[in-house]
C-alpha positions as CSV (number, residue, x, y, z in Angstrom):
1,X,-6.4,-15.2,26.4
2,X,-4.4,-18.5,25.1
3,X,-7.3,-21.4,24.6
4,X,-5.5,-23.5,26.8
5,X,-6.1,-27.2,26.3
6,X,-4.3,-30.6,26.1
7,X,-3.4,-29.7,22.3
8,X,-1.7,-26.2,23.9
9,X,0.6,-28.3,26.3
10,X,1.5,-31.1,24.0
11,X,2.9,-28.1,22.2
12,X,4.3,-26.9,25.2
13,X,6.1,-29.7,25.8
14,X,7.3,-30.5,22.3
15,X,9.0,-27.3,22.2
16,X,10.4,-27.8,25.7
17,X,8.3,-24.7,26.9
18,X,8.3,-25.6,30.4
19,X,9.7,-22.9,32.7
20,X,7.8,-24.5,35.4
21,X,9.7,-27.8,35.8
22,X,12.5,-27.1,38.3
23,X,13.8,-30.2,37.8
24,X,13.2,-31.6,41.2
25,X,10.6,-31.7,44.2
26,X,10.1,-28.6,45.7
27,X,11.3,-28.2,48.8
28,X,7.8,-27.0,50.8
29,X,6.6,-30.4,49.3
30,X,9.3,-32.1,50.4
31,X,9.4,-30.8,53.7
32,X,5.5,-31.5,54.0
33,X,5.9,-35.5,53.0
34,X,9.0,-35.8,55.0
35,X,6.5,-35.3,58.0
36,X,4.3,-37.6,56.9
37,X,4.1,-41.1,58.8
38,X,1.6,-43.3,56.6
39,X,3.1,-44.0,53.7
40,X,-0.3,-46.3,52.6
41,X,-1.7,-42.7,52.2
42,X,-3.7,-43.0,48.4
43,X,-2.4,-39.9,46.9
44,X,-3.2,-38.0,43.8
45,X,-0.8,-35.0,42.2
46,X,-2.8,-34.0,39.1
47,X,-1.3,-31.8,36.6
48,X,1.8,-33.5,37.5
49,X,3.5,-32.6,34.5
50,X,7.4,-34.5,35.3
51,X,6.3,-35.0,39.0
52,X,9.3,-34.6,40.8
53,X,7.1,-34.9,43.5
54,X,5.8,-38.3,42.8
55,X,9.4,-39.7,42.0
56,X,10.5,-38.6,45.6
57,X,7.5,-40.6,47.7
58,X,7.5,-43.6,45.7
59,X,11.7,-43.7,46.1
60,X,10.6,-43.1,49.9
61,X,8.2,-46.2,50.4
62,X,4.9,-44.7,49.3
63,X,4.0,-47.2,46.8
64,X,-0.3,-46.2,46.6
65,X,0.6,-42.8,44.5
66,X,-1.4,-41.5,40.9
67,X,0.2,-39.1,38.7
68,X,-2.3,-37.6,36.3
69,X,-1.9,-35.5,33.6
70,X,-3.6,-34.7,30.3
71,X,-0.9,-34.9,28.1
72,X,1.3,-38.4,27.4
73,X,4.7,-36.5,27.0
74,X,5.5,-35.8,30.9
75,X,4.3,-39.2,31.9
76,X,6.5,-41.4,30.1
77,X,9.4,-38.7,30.9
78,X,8.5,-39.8,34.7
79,X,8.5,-43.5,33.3
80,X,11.9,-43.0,31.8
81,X,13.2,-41.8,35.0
82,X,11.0,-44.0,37.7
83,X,10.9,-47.5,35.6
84,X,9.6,-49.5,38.5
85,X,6.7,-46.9,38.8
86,X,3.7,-49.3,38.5
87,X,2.2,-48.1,34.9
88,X,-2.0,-48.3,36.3
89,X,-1.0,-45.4,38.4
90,X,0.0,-42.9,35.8
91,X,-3.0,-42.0,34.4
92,X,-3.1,-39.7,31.1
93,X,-6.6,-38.0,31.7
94,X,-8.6,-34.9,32.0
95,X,-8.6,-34.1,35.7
96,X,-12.3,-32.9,36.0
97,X,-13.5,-36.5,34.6
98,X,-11.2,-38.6,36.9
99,X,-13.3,-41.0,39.3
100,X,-12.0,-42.0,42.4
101,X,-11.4,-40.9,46.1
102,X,-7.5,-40.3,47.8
103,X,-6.6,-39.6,51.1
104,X,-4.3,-36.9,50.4
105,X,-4.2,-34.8,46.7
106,X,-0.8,-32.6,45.8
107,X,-0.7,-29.6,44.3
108,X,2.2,-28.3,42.5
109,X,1.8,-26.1,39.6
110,X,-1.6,-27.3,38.4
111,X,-4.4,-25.2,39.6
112,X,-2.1,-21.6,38.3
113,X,-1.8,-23.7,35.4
114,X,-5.6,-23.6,34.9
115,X,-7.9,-20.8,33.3
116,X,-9.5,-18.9,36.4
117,X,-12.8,-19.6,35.0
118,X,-12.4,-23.2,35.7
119,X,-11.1,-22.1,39.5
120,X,-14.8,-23.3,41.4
121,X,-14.5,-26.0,39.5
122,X,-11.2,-27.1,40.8
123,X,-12.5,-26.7,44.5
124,X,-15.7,-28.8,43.4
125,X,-13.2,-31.6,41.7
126,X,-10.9,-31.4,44.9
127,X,-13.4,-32.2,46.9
128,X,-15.3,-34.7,45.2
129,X,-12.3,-36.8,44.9
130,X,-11.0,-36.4,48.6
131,X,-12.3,-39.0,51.3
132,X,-14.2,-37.5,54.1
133,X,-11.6,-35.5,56.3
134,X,-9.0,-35.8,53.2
135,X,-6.2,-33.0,52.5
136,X,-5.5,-31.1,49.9
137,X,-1.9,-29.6,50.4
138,X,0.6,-27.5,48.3
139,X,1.9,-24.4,46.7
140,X,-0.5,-21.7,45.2
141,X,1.0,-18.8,43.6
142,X,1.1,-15.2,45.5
143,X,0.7,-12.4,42.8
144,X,-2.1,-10.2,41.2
145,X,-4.3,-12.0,39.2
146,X,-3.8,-11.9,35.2
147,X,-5.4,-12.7,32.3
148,X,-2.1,-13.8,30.5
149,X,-0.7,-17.2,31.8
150,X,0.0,-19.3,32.7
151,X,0.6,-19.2,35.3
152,X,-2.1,-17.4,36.7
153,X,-1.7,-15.4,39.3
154,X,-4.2,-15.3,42.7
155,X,-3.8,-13.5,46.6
156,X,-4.6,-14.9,50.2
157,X,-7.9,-13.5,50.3
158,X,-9.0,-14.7,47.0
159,X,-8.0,-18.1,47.8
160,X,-9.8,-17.9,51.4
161,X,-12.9,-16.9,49.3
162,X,-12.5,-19.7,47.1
163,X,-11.8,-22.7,49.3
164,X,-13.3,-21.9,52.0
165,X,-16.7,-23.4,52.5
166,X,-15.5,-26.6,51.3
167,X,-12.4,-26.7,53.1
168,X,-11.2,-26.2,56.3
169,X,-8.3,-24.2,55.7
170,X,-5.7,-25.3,58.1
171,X,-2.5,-23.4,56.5
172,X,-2.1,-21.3,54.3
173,X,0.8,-18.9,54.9
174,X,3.6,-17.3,52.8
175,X,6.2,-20.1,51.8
176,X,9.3,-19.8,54.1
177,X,11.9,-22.2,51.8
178,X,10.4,-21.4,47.7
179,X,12.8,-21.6,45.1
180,X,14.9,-18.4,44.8
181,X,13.3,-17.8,41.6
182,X,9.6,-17.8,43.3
183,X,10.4,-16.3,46.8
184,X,7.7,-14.1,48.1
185,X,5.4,-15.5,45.3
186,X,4.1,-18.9,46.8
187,X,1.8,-19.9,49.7
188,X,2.0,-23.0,51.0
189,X,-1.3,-24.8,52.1
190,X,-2.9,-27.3,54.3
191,X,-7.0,-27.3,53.4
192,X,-9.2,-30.1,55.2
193,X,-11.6,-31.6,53.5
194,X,-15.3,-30.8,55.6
195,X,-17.4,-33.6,56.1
């Protein structure tokens, strides 16, 4: 297996290695914040790579948004692109030492992105950074389980193993508007934080 750490995706993105970027929000995600009311929501996307995502709330009127990611390169792309962005809310960290609490945490692309021996962890971090009823929501990937990645692969039943006595797991259902290119291969999720 790949030793996967911030050195591995600096490379990755030096070499423009990133098959993952689509190059805009996903539409799942977008369809999910589109319903969305509050837009003083504190929301994290970690992992957030060029954060498509990010770009498309704050040009919507969600100004309380953190985009975190281990490596510098992706961040000041999003910079580049959302120059009004404020700069205290991109933070270039480790995910598992950031402290703080959101009300809503978007995943795109990070947890598949992750070694699966750091998966409980994930589900521990999630929740530890989550207020009391807070939601995790996104896109988790819908294929056997590999040892090369990323991405990593996972099924519904592993994931309802997983998350499940942390979470209440609201949705979590096949994707019904993925990307051609990952049809039938994404689940999109709504997990509740238990109190």
């Amino acid at each position: 297996m790949t030793h996967i750490n911030k050195h591995y995706w600096e490379h990755r993105y030096a070499k423009n290695e990133i098959g993952w970027n689509i190059g805009k929000i996903s539409l799942p995600l977008k369809t999910y914040i589109d319903q969305i009311n509050d837009t003083s929501l504190k929301i994290l996307i970690p992992g957030a790579g060029n954060s498509y995502e990010a770009e498309y709330l704050w040009k919507n009127g969600f100004k309380n948004v953190f985009v975190l990611d281990i490596v510098s390169q992706p961040l000041e792309n999003f910079k580049n692109r959302v120059p009004t962005f404020p700069k205290h809310q991109l933070i270039n960290a480790d995910f598992f030492q950031l402290d703080d609490s959101f009300d809503l945490i978007l995943e795109q692309t990070f947890f598949c992105a992750l070694t699966p021996n750091l998966r409980k962890d994930y589900v521990d971090k999630m929740a530890d950074l989550l207020k009391p009823n807070g939601k995790l929501v996104g896109l988790l990937f819908n294929f056997e389980l590999t040892t090369i990645g990323p991405p990593f692969g996972g099924r519904l039943l592993e994931y309802q193993l997983l998350f499940k006595s942390t979470f209440h797991l609201k949705v979590l259902e096949p994707a019904t508007n993925s990307i051609k290119e990952r049809e039938g291969k994404e689940l999109f999720f709504i997990f509740e934080k238990k109190s």
